[in-house]
C-alpha positions as CSV (number, residue, x, y, z in Angstrom):
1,X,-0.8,0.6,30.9
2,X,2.3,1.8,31.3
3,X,4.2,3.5,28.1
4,X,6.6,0.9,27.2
5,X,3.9,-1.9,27.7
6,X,1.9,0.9,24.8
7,X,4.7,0.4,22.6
8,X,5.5,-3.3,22.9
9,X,1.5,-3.8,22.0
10,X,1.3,-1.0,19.2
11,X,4.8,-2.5,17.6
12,X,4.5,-5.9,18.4
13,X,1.1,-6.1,16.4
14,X,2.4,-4.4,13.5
15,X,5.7,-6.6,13.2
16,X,3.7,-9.8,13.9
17,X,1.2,-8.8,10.8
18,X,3.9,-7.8,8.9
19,X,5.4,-11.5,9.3
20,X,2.8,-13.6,8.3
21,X,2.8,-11.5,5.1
22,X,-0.1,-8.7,5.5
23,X,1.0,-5.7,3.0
24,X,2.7,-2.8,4.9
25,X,0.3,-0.7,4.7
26,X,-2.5,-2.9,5.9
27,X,-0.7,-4.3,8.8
28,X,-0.4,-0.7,10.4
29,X,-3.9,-0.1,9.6
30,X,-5.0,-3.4,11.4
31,X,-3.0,-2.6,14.3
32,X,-3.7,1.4,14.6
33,X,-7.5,-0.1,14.9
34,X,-6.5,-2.3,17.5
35,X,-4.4,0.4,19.7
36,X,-7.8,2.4,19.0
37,X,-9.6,0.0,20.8
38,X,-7.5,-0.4,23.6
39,X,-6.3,2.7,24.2
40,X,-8.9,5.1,22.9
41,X,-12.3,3.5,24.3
42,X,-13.6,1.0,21.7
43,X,-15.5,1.7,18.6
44,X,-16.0,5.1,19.5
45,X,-12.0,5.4,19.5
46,X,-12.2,3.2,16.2
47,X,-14.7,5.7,14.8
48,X,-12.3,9.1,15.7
49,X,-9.0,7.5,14.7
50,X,-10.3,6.7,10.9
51,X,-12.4,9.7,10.4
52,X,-8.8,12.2,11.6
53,X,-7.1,9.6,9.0
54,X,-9.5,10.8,6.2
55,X,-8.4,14.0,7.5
56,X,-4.7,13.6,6.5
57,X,-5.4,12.6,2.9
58,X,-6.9,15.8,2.4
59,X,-3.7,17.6,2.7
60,X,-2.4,20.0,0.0
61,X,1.0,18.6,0.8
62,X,0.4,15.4,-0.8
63,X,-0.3,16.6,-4.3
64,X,3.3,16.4,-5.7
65,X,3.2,13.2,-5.5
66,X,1.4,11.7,-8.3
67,X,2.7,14.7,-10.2
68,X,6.2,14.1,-9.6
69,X,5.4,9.6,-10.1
70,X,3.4,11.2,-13.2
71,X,6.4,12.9,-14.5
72,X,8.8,10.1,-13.6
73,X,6.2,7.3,-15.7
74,X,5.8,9.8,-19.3
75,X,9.7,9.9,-18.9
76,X,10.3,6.2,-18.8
77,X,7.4,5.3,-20.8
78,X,7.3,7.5,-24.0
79,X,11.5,6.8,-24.5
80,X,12.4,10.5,-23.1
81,X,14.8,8.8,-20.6
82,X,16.3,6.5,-23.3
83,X,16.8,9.6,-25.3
84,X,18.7,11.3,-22.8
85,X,20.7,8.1,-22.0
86,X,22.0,7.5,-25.1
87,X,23.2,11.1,-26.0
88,X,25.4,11.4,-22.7
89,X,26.7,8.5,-23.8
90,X,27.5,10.1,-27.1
91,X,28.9,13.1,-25.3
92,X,31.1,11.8,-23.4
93,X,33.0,10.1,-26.3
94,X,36.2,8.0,-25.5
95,X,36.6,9.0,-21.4
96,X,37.8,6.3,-19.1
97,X,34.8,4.6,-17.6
98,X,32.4,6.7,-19.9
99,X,29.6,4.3,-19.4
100,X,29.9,4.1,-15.3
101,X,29.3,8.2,-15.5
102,X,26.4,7.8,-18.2
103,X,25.5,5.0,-15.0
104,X,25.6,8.2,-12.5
105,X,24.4,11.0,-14.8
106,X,21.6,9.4,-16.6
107,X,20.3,7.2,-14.3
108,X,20.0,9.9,-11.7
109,X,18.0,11.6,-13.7
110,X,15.3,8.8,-14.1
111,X,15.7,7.3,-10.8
112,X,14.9,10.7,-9.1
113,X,11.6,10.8,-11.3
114,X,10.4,7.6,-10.6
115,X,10.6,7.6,-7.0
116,X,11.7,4.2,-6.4
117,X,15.1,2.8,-5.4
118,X,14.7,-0.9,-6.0
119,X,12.8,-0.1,-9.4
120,X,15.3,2.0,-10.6
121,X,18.2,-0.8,-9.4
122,X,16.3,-3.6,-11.6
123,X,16.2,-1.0,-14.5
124,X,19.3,0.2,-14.4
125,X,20.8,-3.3,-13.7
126,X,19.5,-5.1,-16.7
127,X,20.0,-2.3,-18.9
128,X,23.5,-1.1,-18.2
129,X,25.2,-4.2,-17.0
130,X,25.2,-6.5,-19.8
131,X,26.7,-3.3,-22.2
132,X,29.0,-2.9,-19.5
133,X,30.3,-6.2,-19.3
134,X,29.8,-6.8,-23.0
135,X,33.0,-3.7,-23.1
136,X,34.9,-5.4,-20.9
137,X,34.3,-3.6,-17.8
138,X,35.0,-5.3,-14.3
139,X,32.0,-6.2,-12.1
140,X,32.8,-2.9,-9.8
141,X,32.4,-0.4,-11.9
142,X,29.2,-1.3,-13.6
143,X,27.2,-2.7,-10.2
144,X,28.7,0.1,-7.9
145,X,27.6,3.5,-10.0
146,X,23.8,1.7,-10.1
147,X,23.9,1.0,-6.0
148,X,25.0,4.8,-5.3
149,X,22.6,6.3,-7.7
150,X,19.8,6.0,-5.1
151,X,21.5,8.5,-3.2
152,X,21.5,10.9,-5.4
153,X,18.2,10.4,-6.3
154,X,16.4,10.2,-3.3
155,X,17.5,13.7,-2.4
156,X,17.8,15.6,-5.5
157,X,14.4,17.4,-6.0
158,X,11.9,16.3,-8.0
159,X,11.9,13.6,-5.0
160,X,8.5,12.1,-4.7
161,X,9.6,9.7,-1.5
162,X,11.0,13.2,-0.2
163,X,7.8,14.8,-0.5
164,X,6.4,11.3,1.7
165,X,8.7,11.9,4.3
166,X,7.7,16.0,4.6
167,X,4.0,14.9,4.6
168,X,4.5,12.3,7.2
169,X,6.5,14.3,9.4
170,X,4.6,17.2,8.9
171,X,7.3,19.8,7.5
172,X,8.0,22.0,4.6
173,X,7.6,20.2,1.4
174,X,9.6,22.8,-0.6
175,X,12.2,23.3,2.3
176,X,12.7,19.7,2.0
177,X,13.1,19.4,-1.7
178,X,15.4,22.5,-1.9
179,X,17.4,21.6,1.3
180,X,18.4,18.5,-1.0
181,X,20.0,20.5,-4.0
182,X,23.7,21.4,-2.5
183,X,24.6,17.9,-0.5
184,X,22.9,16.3,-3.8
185,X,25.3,18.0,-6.3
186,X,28.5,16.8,-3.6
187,X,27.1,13.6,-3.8
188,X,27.3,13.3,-7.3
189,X,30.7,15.1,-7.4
190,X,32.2,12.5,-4.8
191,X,30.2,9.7,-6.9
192,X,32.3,10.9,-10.1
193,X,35.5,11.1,-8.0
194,X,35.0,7.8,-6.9
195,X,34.8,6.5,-10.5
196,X,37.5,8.9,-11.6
197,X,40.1,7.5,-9.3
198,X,39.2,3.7,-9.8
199,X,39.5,4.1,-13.4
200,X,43.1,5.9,-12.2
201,X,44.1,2.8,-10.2
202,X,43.1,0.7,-12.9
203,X,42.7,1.6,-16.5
204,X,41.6,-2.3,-17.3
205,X,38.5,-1.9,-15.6
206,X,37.1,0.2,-17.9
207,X,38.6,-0.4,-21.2
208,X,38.0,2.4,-23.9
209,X,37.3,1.4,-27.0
210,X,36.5,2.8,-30.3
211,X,33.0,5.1,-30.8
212,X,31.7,7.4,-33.5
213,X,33.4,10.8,-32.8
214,X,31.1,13.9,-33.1
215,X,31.8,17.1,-34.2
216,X,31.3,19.9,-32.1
217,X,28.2,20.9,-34.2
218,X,27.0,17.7,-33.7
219,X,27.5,17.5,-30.0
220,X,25.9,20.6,-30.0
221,X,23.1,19.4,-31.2
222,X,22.6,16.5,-29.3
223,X,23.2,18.6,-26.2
224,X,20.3,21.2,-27.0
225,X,18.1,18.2,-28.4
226,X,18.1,15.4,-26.2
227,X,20.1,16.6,-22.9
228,X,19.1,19.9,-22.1
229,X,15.6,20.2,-22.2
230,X,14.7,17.2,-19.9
231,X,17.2,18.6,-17.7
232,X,16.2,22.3,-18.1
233,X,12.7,21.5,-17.0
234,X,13.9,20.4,-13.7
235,X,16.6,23.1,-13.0
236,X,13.2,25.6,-13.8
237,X,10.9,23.5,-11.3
238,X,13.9,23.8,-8.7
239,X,14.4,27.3,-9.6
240,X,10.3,28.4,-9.2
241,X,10.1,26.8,-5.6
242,X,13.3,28.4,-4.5
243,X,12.2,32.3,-5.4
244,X,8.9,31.1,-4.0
245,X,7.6,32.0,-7.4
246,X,5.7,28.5,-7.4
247,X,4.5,25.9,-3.9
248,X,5.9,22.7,-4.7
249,X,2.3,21.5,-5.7
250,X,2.1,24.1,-8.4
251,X,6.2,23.1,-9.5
252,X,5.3,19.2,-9.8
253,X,1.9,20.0,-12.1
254,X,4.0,22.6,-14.1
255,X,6.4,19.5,-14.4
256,X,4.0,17.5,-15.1
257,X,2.8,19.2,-17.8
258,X,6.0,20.0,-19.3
259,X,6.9,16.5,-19.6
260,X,3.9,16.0,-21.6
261,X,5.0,18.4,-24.0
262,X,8.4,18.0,-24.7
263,X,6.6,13.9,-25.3
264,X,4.7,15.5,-27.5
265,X,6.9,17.8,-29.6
266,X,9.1,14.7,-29.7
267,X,5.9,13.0,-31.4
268,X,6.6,10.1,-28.9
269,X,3.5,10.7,-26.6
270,X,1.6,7.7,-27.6
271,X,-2.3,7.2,-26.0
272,X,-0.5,3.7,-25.2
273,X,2.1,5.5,-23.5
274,X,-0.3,7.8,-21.8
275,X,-2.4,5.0,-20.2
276,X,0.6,3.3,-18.8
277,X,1.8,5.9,-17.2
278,X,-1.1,7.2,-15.7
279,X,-1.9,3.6,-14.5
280,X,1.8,3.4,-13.1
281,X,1.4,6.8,-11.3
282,X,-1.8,5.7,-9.4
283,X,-1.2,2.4,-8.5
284,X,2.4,3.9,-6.9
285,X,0.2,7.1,-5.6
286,X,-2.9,4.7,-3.9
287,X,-0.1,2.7,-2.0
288,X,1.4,6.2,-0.6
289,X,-2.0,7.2,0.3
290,X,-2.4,4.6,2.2
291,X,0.8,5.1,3.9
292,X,-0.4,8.7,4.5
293,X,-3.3,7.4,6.2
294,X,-1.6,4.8,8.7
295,X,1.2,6.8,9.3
296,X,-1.4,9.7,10.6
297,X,-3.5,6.8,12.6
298,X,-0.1,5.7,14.1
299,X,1.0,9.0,15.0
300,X,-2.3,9.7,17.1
301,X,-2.4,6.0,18.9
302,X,1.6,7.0,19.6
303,X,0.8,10.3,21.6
304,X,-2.8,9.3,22.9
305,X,-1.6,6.1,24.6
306,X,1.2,7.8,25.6
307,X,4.1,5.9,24.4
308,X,5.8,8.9,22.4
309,X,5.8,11.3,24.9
310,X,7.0,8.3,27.6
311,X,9.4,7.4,25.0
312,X,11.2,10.7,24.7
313,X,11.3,11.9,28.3
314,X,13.3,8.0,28.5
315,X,15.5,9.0,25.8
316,X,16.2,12.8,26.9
317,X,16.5,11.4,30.1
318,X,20.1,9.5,30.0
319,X,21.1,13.5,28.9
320,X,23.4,12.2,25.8
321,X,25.2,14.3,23.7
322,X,22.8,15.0,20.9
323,X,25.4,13.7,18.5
324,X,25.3,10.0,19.8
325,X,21.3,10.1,20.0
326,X,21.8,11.1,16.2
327,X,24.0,8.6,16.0
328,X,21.7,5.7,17.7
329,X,18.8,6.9,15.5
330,X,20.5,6.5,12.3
331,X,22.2,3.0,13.2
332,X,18.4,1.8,13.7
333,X,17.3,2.9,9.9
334,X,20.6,1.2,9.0
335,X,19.5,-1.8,10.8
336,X,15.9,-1.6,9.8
337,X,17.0,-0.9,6.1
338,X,18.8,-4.1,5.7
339,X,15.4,-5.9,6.2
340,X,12.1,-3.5,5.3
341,X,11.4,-1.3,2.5
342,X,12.1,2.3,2.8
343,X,8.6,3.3,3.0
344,X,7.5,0.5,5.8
345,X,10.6,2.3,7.8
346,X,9.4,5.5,7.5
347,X,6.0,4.8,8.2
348,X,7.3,3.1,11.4
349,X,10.0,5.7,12.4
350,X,8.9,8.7,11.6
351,X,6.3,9.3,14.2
352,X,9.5,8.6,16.7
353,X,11.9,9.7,15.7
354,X,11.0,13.1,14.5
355,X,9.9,14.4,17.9
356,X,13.0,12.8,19.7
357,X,14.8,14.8,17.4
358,X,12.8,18.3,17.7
359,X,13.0,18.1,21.4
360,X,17.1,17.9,21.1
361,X,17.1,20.4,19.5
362,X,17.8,19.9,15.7
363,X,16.4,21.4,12.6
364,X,13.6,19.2,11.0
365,X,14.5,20.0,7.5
366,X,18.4,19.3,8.4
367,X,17.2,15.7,10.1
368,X,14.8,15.2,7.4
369,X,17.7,15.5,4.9
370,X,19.8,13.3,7.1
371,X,17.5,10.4,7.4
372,X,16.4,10.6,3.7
373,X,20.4,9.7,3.2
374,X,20.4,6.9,6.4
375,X,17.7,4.9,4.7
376,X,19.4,5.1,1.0
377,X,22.7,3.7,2.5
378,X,20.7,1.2,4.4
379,X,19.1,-0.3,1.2
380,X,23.0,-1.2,0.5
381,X,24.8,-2.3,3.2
382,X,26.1,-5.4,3.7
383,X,25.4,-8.2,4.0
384,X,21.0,-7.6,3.8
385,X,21.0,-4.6,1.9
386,X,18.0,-5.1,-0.3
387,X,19.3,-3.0,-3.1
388,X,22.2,-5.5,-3.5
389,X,19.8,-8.3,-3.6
390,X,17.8,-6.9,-6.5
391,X,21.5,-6.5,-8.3
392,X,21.8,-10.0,-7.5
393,X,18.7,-10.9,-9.6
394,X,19.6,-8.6,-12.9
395,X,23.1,-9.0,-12.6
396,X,25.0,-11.6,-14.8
397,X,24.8,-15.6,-13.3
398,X,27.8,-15.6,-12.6
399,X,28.2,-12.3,-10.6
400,X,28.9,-13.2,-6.6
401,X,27.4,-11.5,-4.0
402,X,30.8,-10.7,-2.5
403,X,31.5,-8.9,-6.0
404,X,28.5,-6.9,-5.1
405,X,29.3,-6.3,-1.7
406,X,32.8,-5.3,-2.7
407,X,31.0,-3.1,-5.3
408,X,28.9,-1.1,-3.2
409,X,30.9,-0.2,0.0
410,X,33.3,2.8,-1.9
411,X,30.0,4.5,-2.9
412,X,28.4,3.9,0.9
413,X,31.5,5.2,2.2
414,X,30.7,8.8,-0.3
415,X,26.9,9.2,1.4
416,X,28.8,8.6,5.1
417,X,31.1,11.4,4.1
418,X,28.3,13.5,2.9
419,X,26.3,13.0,6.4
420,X,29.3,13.7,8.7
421,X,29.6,17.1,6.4
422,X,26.4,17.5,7.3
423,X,26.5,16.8,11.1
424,X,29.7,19.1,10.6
425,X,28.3,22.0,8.2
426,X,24.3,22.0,8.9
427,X,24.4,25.4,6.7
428,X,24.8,22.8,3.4
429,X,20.8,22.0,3.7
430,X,19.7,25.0,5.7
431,X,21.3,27.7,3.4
432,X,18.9,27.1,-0.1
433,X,15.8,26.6,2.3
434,X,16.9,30.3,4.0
435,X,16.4,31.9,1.1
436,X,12.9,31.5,0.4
């Protein structure tokens, strides 16, 4: 069988499961065992593909995972998060569009816990919408500041799906996370440009209004309460990994545990609290796991039948400018993100594209950064974005689509800026990882 033919089977099976509604997960395991059978001599190929499978979840890699969802859960669940909401709010007193940066700053800070973009999105949405409108603030500057957060937060270490994607593709965890910290912090500067200059344009949509003001004892206090020490324990985990002090499996349990304390010397760490998030960590850490394992199976039935290595030489063969092949690979997870969910794309990209894009020649870490930022800007472009369809459902009734649309594309056209600085300045995610 020729390679293409490979492919059409292996990808065909998996996109035909996926349609009549088989979970992601379970419709690459389904079709990895049937690519095993036809390409790797029956049940004896069965047999070797899920025993290396097993083999994969045994990796040391995977551990800051449930960590980081752990952390991410006792944050959300115990009230830390609301804690730290509500005193940036405080902070920030009277400034124009106050509660569109509390939007950026806050929910960054729980949405790169928890791991997920569209759970995040729902949160955010229903929480910060209604106050939002409720002050008078037009439709863009309350939906847009909750779509662009997932782009901070998918690369701003802790990054739990950014730890998925260094498993899967098998490169450094902690290069990954750190590479992440520089375009991360110009993301979220460009984010509060963004907001800075609509507000500019126009002061009506973001009225001020009137709000307690603080002394600067009191803000102060609120500061070295309820801000700094959820936000000190991750500059301290990003810190350890970087002076190589800690591996980013020791960094996430040190996390881990630190959330549990400052829970607890809050006296909000509740056995209630405790069970939900544990429960909410392992239900989101099984599904990875099972990611893990057909991503691994997928990867083997790709280079055994032959269809990756047939698949580059085709691609390397046209000898494009390594730009445009960038270029082409990143307009498929835009494509691919207006329809799947950010995992299923990985799952089924990564074993592609990552060694089309070590045989051109680019740094993994660098392309792992870059594709980390393609699939967040896929989950909101227009018109299938599925970020913008999750607005949809928290939002007000009477909030449009095109509102949302409209909403969104100022903060998409931020992470594009970012990933042509990128293409432009590589040193911006290789410099942090350098100095390990």
């Amino acid at each position: 069988m020729e390679w293409y033919e490979a492919l059409a089977v292996l990808l065909g099976s998996i996109m035909f499961l996926m349609a009549i509604g088989m979970p992601v997960a379970l419709a690459f395991l389904a079709a990895n065992i049937i690519g095993a059978w036809i390409f790797m001599g029956g049940e004896r190929g069965v047999s070797a593909l899920l025993n290396n499978g097993w083999g994969a979840l045994t990796s040391f890699a995977l551990v800051p995972i449930p960590l980081f969802l752990l952390m991410g859960e006792v944050f959300f669940q115990t009230g830390l998060g609301g804690r730290m909401f509500n005193a940036i709010d405080k902070l920030l007193g009277r400034l124009p569009g106050r509660l569109s940066y509390v939007t950026v700053l806050g929910g960054t800070g729980f949405s790169t816990l928890s791991g997920s973009s569209m759970g995040s999105t729902a949160l955010l949405g229903s929480l910060m919408v209604p106050e939002m409108k409720a002050r008078g603030y037009k439709s863009h500057m309350s939906i847009g500041p909750i779509l662009g957060t997932g782009g901070l937060a998918i690369i701003i270490p802790p990054s739990a799906l950014a730890v998925l994607l260094a498993t899967l593709a098998q490169i450094d965890v902690g290069a990954l996370l750190i590479a992440g910290i520089v375009p991360g912090l110009l993301l979220a500067a460009l984010y509060m440009l963004t907001i800075w200059i609509q507000t500019k344009r126009d002061p009506q949509a973001a009225p001020a209004y009137d709000v307690e003001e603080l002394g600067t004892g009191q803000k102060l206090s609120l500061l070295l309460s309820d801000v700094l020490p959820q936000v000190g324990l991750m500059v301290v985990i990003v810190t350890l990994m970087i002076n190589g002090f800690m591996t980013p499996s020791e960094a996430a349990a040190f996390g881990a545990l630190g959330v549990f304390i400052l829970a607890a010397l809050y006296r909000c760490l509740t056995w209630d609290a405790i069970k939900k998030s544990v429960w909410g960590a392992l239900r989101v850490t099984l599904m990875a796991y099972l990611i893990v394992f057909g991503s691994a199976t997928f990867s083997q039935i790709l280079a055994f039948s032959g269809a990756s290595r047939g698949l580059i030489n085709w691609a390397t063969g046209f000898d494009l400018d390594p730009i445009f092949m960038l270029l082409v690979m990143f307009g498929v997870l835009l494509l691919l993100g207006m329809f799947m969910e950010q995992i299923s794309i990985m799952l089924l990209t990564v074993p592609i594209f990552f060694p089309l894009a070590t045989s051109i020649g680019f740094d993994p870490i660098w392309f792992g950064l870059v594709m980390l930022l393609a699939l967040e800007i896929s989950f909101t472009t227009p018109p299938f974005g599925l970020l913008l369809f999750v607005m949809k459902g928290v939002a007000p009734p009477e909030t449009t689509m095109g509102q949302i649309y409209r909403a969104a594309i100022p903060f998409i056209f931020c992470s594009l800026l970012v990933v042509a600085l990128l293409i432009l300045f590589p040193g911006l995610a290789t410099w942090l990882p350098g100095l390990q």
